[in-house]
C-alpha positions in Angstrom: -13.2 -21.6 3.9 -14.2 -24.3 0.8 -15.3 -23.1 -2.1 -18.4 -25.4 -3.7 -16.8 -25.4 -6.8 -14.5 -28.6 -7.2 -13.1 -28.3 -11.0 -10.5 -25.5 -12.2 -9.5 -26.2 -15.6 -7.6 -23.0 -16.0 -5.6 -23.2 -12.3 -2.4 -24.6 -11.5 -2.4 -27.6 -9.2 -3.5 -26.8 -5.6 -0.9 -26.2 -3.1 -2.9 -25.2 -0.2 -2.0 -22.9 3.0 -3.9 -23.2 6.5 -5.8 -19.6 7.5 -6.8 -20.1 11.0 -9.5 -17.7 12.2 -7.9 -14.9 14.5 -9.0 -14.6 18.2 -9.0 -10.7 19.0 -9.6 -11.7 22.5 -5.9 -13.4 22.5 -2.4 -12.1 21.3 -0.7 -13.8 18.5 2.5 -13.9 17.4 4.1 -15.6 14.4 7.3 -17.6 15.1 8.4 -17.0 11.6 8.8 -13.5 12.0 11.9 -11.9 12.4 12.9 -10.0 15.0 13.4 -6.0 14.0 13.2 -2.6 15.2 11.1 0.4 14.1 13.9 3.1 13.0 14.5 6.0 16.0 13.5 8.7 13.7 9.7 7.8 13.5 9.3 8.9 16.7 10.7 12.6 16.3 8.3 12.5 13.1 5.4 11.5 15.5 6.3 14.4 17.5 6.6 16.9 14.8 3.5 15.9 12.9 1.3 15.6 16.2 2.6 18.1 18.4 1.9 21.1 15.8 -1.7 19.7 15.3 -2.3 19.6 19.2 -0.9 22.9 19.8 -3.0 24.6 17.0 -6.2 22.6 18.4 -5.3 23.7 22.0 -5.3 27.6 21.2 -8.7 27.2 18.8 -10.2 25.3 22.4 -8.9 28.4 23.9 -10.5 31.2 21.8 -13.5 29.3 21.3 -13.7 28.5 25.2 -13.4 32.2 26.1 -15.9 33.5 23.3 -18.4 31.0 24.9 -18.0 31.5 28.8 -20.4 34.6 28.7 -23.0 33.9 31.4 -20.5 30.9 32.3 -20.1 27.0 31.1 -22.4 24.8 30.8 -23.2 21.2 29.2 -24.0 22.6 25.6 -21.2 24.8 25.9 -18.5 22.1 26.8 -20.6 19.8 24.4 -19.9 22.7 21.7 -16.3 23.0 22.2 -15.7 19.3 22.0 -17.5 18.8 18.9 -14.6 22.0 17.8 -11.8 20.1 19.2 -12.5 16.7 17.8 -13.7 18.6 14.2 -10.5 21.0 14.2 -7.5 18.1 15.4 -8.2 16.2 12.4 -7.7 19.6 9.8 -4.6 20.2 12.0 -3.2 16.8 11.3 -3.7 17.2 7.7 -1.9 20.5 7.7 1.1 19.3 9.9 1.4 15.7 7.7 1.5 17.7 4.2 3.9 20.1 5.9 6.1 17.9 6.9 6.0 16.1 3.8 7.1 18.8 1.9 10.3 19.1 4.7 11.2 15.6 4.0 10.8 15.9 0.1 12.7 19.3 0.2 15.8 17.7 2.6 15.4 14.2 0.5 14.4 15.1 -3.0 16.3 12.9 -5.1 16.1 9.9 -3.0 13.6 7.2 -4.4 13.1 3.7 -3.2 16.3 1.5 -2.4 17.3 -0.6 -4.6 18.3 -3.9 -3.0 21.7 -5.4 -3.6 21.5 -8.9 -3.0 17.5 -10.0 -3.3 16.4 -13.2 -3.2 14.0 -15.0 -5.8 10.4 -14.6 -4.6 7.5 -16.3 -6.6 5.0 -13.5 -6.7 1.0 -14.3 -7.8 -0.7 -11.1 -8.5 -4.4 -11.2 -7.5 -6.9 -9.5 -9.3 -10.3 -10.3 -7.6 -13.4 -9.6 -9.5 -17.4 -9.1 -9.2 -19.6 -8.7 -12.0 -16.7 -6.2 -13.7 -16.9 -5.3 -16.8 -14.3 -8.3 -18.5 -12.5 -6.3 -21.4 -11.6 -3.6 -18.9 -10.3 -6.1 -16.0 -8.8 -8.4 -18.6 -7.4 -5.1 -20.5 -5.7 -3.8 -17.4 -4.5 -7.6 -16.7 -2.8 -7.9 -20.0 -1.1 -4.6 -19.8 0.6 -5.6 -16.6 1.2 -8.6 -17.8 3.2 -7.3 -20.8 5.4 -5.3 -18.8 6.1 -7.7 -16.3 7.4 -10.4 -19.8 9.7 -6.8 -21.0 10.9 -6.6 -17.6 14.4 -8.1 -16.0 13.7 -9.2 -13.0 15.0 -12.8 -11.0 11.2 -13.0 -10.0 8.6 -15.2 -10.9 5.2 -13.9 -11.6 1.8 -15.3 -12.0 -1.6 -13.8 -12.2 -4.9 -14.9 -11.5 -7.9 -13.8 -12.0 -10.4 -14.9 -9.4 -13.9 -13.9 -10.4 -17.1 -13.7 -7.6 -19.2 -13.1 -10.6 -23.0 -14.2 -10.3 -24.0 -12.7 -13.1 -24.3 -15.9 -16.0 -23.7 -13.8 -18.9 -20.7 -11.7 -17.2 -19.2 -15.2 -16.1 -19.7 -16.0 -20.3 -17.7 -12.7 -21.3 -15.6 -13.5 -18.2 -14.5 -17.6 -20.1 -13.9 -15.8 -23.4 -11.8 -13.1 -22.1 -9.6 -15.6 -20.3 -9.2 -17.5 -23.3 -8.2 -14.2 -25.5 -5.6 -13.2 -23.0 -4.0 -16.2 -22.6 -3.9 -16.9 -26.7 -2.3 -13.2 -26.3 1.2 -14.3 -24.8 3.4 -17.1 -25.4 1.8 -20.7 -24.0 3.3 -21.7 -20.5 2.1 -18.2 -19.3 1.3 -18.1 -15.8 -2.5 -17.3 -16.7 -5.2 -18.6 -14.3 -8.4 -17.6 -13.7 -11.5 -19.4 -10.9 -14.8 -18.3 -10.6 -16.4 -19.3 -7.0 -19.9 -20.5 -7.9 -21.1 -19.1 -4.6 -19.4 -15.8 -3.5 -19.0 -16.4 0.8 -17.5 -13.7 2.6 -16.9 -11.1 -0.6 -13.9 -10.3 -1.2 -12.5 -11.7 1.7 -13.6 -15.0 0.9 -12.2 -14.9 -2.6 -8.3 -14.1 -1.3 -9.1 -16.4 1.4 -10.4 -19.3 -0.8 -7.0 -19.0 -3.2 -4.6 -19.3 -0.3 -6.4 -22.3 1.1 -5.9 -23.8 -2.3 -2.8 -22.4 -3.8 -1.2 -20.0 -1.4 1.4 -22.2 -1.4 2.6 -22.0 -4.8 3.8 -17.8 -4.2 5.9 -16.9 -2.0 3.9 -13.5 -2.1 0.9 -12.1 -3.3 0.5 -8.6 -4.9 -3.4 -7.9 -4.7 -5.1 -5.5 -6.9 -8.7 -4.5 -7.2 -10.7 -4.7 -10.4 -9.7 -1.1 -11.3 -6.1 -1.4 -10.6 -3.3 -0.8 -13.2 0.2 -1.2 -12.4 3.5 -0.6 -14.2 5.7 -3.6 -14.5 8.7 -0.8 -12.2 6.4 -0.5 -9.9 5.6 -4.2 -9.6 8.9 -5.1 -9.3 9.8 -2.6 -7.0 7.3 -4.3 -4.5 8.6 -7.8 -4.9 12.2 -6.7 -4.5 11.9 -4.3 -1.9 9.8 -7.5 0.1 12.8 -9.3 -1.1 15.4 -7.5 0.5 13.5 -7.0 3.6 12.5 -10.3 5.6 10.8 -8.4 8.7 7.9 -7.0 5.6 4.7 -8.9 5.8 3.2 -6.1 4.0 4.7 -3.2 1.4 1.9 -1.0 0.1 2.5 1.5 -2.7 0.5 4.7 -3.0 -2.0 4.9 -5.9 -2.4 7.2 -8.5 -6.0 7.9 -9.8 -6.5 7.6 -14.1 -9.3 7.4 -16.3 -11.4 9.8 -15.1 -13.7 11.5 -17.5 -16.5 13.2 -15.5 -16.4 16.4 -13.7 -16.5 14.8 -10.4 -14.0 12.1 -11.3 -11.8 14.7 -12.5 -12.1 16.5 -9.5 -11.2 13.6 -6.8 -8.6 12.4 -9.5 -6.6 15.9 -10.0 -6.7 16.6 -6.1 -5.7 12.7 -5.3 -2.3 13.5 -7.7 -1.5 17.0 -6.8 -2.0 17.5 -3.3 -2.1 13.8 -2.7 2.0 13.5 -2.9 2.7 15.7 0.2 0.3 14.1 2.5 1.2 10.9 1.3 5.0 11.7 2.3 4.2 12.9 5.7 2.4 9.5 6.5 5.3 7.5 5.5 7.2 9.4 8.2 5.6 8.5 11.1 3.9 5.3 10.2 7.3 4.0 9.4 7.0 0.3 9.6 3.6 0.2 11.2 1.8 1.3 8.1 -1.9 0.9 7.1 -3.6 -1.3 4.5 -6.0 -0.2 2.0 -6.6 -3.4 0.5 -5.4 -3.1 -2.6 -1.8 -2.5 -4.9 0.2 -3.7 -1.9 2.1 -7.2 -1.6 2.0 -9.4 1.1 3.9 -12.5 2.3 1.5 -15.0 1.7 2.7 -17.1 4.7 2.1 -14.4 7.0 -1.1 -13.0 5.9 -2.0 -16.7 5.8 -1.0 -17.5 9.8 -2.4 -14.4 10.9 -4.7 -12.3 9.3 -7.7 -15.1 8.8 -10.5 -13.1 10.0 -13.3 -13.8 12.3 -17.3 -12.3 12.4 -18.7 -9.6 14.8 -21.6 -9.3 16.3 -23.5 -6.7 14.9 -25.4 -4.1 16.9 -28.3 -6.5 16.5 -26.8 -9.2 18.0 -25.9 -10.9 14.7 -22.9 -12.0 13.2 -21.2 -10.0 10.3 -18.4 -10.2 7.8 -15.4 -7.3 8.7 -16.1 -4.6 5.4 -13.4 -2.7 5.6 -11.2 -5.5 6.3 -7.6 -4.1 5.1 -7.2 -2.0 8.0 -7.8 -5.4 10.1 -5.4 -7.5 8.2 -2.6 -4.5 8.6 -3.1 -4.6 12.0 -3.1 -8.5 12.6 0.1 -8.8 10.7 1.6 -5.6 12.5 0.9 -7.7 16.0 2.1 -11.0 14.5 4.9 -9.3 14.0 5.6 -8.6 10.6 6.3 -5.0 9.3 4.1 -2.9 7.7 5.5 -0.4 5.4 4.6 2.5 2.9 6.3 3.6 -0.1 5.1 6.1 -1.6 7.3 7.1 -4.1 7.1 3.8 -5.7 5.8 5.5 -9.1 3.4 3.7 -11.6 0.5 2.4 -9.1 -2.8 3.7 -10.6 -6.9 2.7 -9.7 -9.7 4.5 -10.7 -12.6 6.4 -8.8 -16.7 6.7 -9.1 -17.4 8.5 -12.0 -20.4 10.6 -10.3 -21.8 12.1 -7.0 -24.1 9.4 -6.1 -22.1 6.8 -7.1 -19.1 7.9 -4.8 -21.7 8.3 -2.1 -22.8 4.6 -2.2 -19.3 3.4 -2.2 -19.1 5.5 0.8 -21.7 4.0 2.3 -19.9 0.8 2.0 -17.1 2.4 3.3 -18.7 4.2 6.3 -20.0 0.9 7.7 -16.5 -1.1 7.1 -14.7 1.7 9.0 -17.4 2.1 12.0 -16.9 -1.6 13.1 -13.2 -0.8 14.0 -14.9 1.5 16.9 -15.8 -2.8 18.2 -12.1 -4.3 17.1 -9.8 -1.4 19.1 -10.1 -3.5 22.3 -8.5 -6.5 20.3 -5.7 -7.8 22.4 -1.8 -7.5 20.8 -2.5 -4.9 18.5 0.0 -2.1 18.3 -1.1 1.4 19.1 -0.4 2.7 16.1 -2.7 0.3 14.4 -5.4 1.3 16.8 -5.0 4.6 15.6 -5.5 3.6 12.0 -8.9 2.2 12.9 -9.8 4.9 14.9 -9.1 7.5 12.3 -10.9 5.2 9.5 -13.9 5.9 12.0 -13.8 9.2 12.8 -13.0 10.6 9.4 -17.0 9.3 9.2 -18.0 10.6 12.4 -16.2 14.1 12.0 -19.6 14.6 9.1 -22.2 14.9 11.7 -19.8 16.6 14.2 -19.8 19.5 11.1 -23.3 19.0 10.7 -23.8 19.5 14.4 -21.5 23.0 14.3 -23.0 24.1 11.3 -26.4 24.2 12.9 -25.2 25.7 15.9 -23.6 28.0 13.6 -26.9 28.5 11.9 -28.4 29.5 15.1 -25.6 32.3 16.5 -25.7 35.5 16.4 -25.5 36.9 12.8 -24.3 40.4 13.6 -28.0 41.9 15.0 -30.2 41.1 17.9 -32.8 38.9 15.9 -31.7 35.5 15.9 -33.2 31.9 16.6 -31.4 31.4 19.7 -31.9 34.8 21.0 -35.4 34.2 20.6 -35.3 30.9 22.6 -33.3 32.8 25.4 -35.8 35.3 25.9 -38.8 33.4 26.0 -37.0 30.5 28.0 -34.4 31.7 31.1 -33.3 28.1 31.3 -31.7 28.6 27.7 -28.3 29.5 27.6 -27.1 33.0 27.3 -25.0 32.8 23.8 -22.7 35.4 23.0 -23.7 37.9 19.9 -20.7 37.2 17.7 -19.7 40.3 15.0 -19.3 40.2 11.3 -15.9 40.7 11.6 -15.4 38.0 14.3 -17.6 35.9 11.9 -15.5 36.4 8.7 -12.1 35.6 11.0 -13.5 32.8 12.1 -14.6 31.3 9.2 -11.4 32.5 7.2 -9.5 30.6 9.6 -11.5 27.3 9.2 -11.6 27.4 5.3 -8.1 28.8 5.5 -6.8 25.3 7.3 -8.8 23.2 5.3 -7.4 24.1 2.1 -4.1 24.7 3.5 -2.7 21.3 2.4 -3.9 21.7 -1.3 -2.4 25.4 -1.4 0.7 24.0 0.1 0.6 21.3 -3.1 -0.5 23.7 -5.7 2.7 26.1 -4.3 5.2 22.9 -4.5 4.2 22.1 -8.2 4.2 25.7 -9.2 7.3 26.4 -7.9 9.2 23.8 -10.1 8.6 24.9 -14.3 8.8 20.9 -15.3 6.2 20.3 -13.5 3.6 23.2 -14.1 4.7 22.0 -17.7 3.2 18.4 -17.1 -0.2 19.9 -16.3 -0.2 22.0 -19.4 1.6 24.9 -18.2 1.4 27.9 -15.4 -1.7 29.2 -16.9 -3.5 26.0 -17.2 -2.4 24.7 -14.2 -4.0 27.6 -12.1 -7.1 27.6 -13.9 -7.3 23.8 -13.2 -6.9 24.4 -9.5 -9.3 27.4 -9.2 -11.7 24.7 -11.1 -11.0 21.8 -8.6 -11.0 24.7 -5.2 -14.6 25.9 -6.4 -16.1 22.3 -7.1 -14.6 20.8 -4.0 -16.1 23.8 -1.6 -19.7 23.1 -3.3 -19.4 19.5 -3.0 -17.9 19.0 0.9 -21.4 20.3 2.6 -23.3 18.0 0.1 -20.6 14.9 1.0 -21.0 16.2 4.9 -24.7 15.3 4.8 -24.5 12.2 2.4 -21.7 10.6 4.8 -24.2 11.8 8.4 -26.7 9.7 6.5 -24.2 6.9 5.7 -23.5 7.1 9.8 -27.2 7.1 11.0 -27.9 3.7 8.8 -25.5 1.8 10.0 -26.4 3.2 14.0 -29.7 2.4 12.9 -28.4 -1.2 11.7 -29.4 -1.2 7.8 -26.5 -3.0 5.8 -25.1 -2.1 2.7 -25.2 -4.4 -0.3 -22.5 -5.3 -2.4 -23.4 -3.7 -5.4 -20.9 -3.7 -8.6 -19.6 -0.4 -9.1 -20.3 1.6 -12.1 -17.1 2.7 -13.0 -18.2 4.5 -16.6 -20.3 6.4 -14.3 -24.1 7.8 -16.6 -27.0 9.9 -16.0 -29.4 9.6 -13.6 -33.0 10.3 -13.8 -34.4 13.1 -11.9 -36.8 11.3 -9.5 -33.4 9.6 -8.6 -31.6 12.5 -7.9 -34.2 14.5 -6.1 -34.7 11.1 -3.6 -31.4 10.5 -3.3 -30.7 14.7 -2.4 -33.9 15.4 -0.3 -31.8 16.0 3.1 -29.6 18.2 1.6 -32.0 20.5 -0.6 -34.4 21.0 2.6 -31.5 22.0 4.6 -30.3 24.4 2.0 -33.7 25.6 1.4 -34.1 26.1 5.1 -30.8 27.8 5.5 -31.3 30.2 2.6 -34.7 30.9 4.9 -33.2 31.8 7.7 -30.8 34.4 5.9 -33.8 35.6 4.1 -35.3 36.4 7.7 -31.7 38.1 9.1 -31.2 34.9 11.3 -28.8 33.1 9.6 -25.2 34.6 9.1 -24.5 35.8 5.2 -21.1 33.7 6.1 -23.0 30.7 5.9 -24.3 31.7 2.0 -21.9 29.5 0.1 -23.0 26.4 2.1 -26.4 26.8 1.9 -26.2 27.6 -1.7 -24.6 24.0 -2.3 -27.3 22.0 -0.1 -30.0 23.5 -1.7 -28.4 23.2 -5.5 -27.7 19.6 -4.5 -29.8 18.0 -7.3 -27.7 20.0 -10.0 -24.9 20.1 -8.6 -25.1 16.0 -8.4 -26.5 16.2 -12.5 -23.1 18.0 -13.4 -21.1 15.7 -11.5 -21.6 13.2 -14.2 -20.8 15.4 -17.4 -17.6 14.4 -19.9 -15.5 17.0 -20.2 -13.2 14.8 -22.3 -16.1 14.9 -25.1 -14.9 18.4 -25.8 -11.5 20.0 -26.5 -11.8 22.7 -24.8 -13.0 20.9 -21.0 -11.0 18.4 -22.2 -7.6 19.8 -20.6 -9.8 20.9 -17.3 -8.4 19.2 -14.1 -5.5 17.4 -16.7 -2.9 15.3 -14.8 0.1 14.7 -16.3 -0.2 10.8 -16.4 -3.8 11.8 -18.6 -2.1 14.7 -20.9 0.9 12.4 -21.3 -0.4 9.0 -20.4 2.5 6.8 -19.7 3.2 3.5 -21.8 1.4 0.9 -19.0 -1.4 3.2 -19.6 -2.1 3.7 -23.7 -1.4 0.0 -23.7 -4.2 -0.7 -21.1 -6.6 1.2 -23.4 -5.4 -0.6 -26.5 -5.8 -4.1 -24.6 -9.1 -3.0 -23.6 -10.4 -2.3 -27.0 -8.8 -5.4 -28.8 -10.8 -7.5 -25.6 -14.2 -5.8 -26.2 -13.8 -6.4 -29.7 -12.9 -10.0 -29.5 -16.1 -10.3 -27.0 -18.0 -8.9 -29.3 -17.2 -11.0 -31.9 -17.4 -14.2 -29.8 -21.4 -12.9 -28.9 -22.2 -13.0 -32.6 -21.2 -16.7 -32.7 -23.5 -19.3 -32.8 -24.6 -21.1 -29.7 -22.8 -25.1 -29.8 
């Protein structure tokens, strides 16, 4: 994959690796890798994480099945109670993996990564690839790393380049100046390099791509980050020795931490990600063992084996076209898991940190981006080699989109039931219409069980993580305290419930464009998140507010359930629901503490002196705008 640009003043010389494309039609399998074996207790983990989550499913079919067999079965009824089934198995699973999580941490809670004893000296390059970022917060975040990594011990020898897709003239500018700053920063003979591709082919794939076919060769392995990414120099070096010490690894990725968030939706996803986040995160480890997933970023690689075996090729499109593979880090897991090489998760490797959309909409368009990545593994699961358990990875990156419209499809059945009396849409139907189903008249009470039972599942892995953190004083101290802690939860329980039916409709819409074949751009993300106008939000919201407005209808009429009330209240508040999104609570002291982590109210050192690098870049790009052109 050449890159137009010949010259690169500020990279080392080239040392290039072949990347042949992949055939999914074909198995592959790297002679370099080692032979190993995944350990014997992954399996009893599968068992105890799966099994509970099919069981629970199984008795839900049942109940559900019997409720609905009133005038007997037909197509909408089995069509009902496999939209449950496939809807329900996924909660399940959440439950059972943060349960488990919590057995493993409880059994093992003072164990932490090992240590090697004897590693070997790997040449490590970290990666940061950019696209029209915003350089004093890249180049901040760079130079923080970097600084640890120079205070660290380590036998290791690091690198770090910055590899810029920027098209933006004045960015690229900003992008020269900042380079030159942070290398005039740290001793000279710093490993400092930075590329811009004139022309940026294939996204981000293209950019790794285009380094290791001209210097993949000089690392031994590659730590990529994203734009956003901040890691401690522990951390780091935890990755490069535990890939040291472990020759069957072709890929180690950590489990990362979200900072910097200043909005009220920010704060939300980022208080959730790092309290409830650990347990689930544990329970994965257990069963993935060492056929983990990829999620493209804070994760080192052998740069050999991605190199033989993860180059990727284009898919026809549902057009008939070819298109690049979006979400391509569940691919790449999965090529160098049937190559192979191990793929493992450690997710008690502390100190790996990224950030996340500052508001509503802007989350909803990087889901968009998401949504279409993840529904073109539904055409890659037939590949040839791949192990199962990597199949699964790309099935569950699709159907955590699909499962929206199968909730959107309930909720309007839902809608439609019986709310307790005899006037209702689908009794209506019935009567006028004997080919219409005969639906069961379900009871308040059987509504308010049922619904109980749903919410009570969903939330079941954030209770369990809220119980775990308030069980142990140190750390309901780290959030603040007891009494800040709970009002921070009650805070993120509320906003999450009247967010989810919004998300639910904004990811069905995310689904029906890319069934309907519209692609998504690749848009820079605004990270600092800001206001948008009205017009904007009312556009972007229209599905949702009609449905709310329509829902709230129906209950004004007695044919909606009551049940359905808080639902129907977030669709139609969509618009200012999505305007509060974006509000600061760190402009204030008193919203300030609101949904606190305890990396933000005691933000570790990699973290203060990312901010301080930050602000001594954008003042030095300042000052180099005010300069007179040569």
């Amino acid at each position: 994959m050449a890159n137009v640009d010949q010259t690169y003043p500020l990279m080392p010389e080239r040392k290039p690796l072949g990347m042949p494309e992949q055939d999914f039609r074909k198995p592959y399998r790297d002679n370099a890798a080692p032979n190993w074996k995944s350990a014997s207790t992954s399996r009893i983990w599968k068992y105890a994480i799966f099994g509970p989550a099919f069981f629970t499913t199984i008795l839900l079919l049942a109940a559900f099945t019997d409720w609905l067999s009133t005038g007997g079965l037909g197509p909408v009824e089995f069509f009902l109670i496999t939209m449950v089934g496939l809807t329900f198995f996924w909660i399940s699973l959440s439950v059972s993996t943060a349960s488990m999580g919590l057995l493993n941490l409880s059994l093992k809670n003072k164990t932490e990564p090992s240590k090697p004893k004897t590693a070997e000296t790997l040449n490590v390059a970290l990666l940061v690839p950019i696209y029209n970022e915003t350089p004093s917060d890249v180049f901040g975040n760079a130079a923080a790393m970097w600084d640890e990594l120079q205070h660290s011990k380590t036998n290791h020898n690091f690198s770090l380049f910055i590899l810029s897709d920027t098209q933006n003239s004045d960015i690229a500018e900003q992008e020269l100046h900042a380079m030159a700053s942070l290398q005039a920063t740290f001793p000279e003979g710093s490993k400092l390099y930075y590329r811009r591709r004139s022309q940026n082919i294939d996204r981000k794939t293209g950019n790794l791509a285009d380094w290791i076919e001209g210097w993949g060769g000089t690392s031994d392995a590659m730590l990529v980050l994203d734009a956003d990414s901040l890691m401690t120099g522990n951390a780091i070096l935890a990755l490069a020795d535990e890939m040291a010490n472990d020759p069957s690894a072709g890929l180690i990725q950590s489990a990362p931490s979200l900072f910097g968030a200043k909005t009220l939706f920010a704060r939300m996803q980022q208080f959730s990600n790092v309290t409830y986040g650990r347990l689930l995160a544990e329970g994965l480890s257990l069963w993935t063992n060492r056929e983990a997933n990829y999620w493209g970023h804070n994760a080192i690689i052998r740069t050999a084996a991605f190199a033989s075996c993860a180059g990727l090729p284009r898919l026809k499109s549902l057009r008939g076209k070819e298109s690049l593979i979006l979400s391509h880090d569940f691919v790449e897991a999965g090529l160098l898991r049937r190559a192979g090489w191990a793929v493992r998760f450690l997710p008690r490797i502390q100190g790996s940190y990224e950030e996340t959309p500052a508001t509503l909409i802007d989350f909803a368009l990087r889901d968009r981006r998401w949504c279409q990545g993840n529904l073109q593994h539904l055409r890659i699961l037939h590949a040839a080699g791949l192990h199962a358990t990597s199949r699964f990875h790309m099935l569950h990156g699709a159907i955590s989109y699909l499962l929206s419209p199968a909730w959107f499809i309930l909720l309007t059945f839902w809608a439609l039931l019986s709310n307790g009396h005899n006037e209702n849409v689908i009794s209506y139907f019935s009567a006028a219409n004997p080919t219409m189903p005969i639906w069961p008249h379900i009871s308040n009470v059987n509504s308010l069980v049922i619904l109980l039972f749903m919410y009570g599942m969903l939330l079941a892995p954030k209770i369990i993580g809220a119980a775990v953190i308030w069980a142990s004083p140190n750390l309901r101290k780290s959030y603040g305290g007891g009494i800040q802690f709970l009002i921070s939860v009650m805070i993120e329980l509320v906003t999450s419930i009247i967010y989810a039916p919004i998300l639910m409709i904004q990811q069905t819409v995310a689904v029906l464009r890319y069934f309907l074949g519209f692609s998504e751009g690749w848009n820079p993300q605004k990270r600092q998140g800001g206001e948008y106008p009205l017009s904007t939000l009312i556009k972007f919201h229209m599905i949702e507010t009609v449905t709310g407005i329509a829902l709230l209808t129906g209950m004004a009429n007695n044919l909606v359930s009551l049940w359905l009330l808080p639902i129907a209240i977030s669709l139609a508040g969509a618009v200012l629901f999505s305007a509060l999104s974006g509000v600061n609570l760190t402009r204030k002291r008193w919203s300030s503490k609101q949904l606190g982590t305890p990396d933000e109210l005691s933000a570790p050192p990699v973290i203060v002196l990312a901010e301080r690098y930050r602000s001594q870049m954008s003042k030095a790009l300042e000052a180099s705008s005010r300069l007179p052109a040569e």
